[in-house]
N, C-alpha and C positions, 0 to 999 in steps of 0.2 A: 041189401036195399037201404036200408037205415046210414049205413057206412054212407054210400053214396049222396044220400038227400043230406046227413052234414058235412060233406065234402062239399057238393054245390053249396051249400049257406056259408060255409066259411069263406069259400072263394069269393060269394060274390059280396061278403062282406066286406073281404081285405079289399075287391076292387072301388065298394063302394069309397070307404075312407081313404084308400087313397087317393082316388079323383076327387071327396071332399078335401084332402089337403093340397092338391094342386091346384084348385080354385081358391083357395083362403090364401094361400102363396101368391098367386094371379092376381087379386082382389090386392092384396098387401102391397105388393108390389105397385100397382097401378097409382093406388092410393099416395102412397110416399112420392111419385111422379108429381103426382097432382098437385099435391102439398109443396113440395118443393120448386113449384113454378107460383108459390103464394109472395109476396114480398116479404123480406125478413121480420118488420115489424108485426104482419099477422099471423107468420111462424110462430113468432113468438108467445102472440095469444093465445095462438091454437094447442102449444105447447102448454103454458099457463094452464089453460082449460084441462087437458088430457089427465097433467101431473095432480090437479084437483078431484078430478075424477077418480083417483086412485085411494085417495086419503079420505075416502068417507067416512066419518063417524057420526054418527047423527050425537050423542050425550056431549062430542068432543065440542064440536061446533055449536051445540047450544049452550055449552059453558065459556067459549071463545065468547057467543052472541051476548048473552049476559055480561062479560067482564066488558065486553065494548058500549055497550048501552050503559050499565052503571060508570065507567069512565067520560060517556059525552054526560052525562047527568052533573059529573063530577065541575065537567069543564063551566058546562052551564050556568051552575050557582057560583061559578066563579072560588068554587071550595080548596080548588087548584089552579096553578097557571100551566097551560099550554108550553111545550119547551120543544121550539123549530128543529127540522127532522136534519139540516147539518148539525144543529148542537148533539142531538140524541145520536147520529152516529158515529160520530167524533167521540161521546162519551164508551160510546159500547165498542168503537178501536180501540182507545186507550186500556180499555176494560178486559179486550180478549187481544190483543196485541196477534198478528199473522193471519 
């Protein structure tokens, strides 16, 4: 009897998780449809977004927030001068070449 009652619980496990992974397939699928019918420019946001969503650091970002905030501080008292973002990637081609 016991053989039997985890024979039915496995079975209806495997079926359970397998119909969870053919709805998550279904749902995936559907999804990328959907997306795909977005215009390339909000693709691209929405890509933007997702890839952010992956690089969560919270210490990271609030040492990113900090160097940024001390750098507009910087710009402010005029303690440095601002250098236009073709000069800065002009320098950083030159700098990494390919």
């Amino acid at each position: 009897m016991a053989g039997q009652f985890a024979s039915f619980w496995e079975a209806t496990l495997f079926e359970t998780l397998r119909t969870a992974e053919t709805l998550m397939s279904t749902t995936l699928e559907s999804l990328q449809a959907e997306v795909m019918r977005l215009l390339p420019q909000d693709r691209a946001r929405l890509l933007d977004r997702l890839i952010a969503s992956l690089d969560v650091d919270p210490e990271a970002q609030a040492a990113w927030d900090a160097l940024a905030d001390e750098r507009e501080g910087e710009i402010e008292i005029r303690a440095v001068e601002p250098v236009p973002l073709d000069v800065a990637i002009a320098k950083l081609e030159a700098r990494f070449p390919g």
